[in-house]
C-alpha positions in Angstrom: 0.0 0.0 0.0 2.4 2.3 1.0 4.5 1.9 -2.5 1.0 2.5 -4.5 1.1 5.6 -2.3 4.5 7.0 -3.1 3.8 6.3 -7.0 0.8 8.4 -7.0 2.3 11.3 -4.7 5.3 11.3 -7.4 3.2 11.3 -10.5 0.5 13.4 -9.3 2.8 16.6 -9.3 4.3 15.4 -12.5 1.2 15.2 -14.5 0.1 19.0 -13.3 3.5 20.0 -15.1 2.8 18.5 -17.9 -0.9 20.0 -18.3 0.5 23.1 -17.5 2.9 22.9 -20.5 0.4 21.8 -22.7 -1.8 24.3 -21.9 0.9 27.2 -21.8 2.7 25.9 -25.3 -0.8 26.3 -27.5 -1.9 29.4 -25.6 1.5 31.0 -26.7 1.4 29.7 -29.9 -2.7 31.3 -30.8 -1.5 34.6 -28.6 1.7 35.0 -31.2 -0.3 33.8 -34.2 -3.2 36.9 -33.1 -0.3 39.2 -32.8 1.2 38.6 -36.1 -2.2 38.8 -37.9 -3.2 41.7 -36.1 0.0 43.8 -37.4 -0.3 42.4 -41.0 -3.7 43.4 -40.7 -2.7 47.0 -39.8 0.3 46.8 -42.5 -2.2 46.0 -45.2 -4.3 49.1 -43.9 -1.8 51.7 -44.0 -0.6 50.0 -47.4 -4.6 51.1 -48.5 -4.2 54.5 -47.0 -1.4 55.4 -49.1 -1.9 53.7 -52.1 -5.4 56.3 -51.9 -3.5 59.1 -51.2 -0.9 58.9 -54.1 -4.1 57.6 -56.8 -4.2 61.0 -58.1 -1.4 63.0 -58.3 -1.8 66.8 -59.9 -0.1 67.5 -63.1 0.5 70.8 -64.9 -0.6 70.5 -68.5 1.0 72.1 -71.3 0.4 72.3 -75.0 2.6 71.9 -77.8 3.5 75.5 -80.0 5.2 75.6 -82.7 9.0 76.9 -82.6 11.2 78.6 -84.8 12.1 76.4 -87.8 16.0 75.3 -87.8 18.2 73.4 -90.0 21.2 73.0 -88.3 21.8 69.7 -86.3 24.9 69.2 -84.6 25.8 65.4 -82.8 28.7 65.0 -80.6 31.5 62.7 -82.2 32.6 61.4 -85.8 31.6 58.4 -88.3 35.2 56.9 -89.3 35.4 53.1 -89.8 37.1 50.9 -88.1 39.4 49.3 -90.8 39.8 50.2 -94.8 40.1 47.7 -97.1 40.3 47.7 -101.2 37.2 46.4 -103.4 38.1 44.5 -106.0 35.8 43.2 -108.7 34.8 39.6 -108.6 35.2 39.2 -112.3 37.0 40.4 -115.1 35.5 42.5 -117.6 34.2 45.6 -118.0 31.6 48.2 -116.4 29.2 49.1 -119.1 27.3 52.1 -117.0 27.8 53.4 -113.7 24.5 54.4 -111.9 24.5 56.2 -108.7 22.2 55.2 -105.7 21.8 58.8 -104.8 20.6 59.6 -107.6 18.0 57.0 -107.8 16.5 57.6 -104.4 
């Protein structure tokens, strides 16, 4: 008797332990899981807010005149090529008429 005694005096303190753990892990767990929702959820809010307030966005409109005509364009740098090289003809012979692209186009 006295031996079932002592088992059930040693487990009986044990057993409280336990149920508080498993009590105090979840609670934890659902409090942190709240928490983190709760701050999305207010994250996500203030995302809306100022998304709203930068929708529409005032802009000066201006329209197009027309300026003084000018014919002079001038670019920075110079065409040169890389390399020059002779062109030869691929075939003996000779040219019957010489036709200029410029003048074509």
């Amino acid at each position: 008797m006295k031996l079932d005694d002592a088992r059930n005096n040693k487990l009986a303190p044990r057993s409280g332990g336990r149920l508080l753990w498993f009590l105090l892990i979840p609670t934890v767990l659902i409090t942190s899981a709240f928490v983190g929702v709760h701050a999305r959820r207010q994250q996500s809010e203030r995302l809306v807010a100022t998304t709203k307030s930068l929708e529409a966005q005032p802009v000066s409109v201006i329209h197009a005149e027309k300026g003084e005509a000018s014919s002079d364009l001038t670019l920075p740098g110079m065409i040169q090529a890389f390399s020059e090289s002779p062109i030869y003809a691929r075939v003996d012979g000779y040219v019957r008429t010489c036709t200029r692209i410029s003048a074509l186009t």
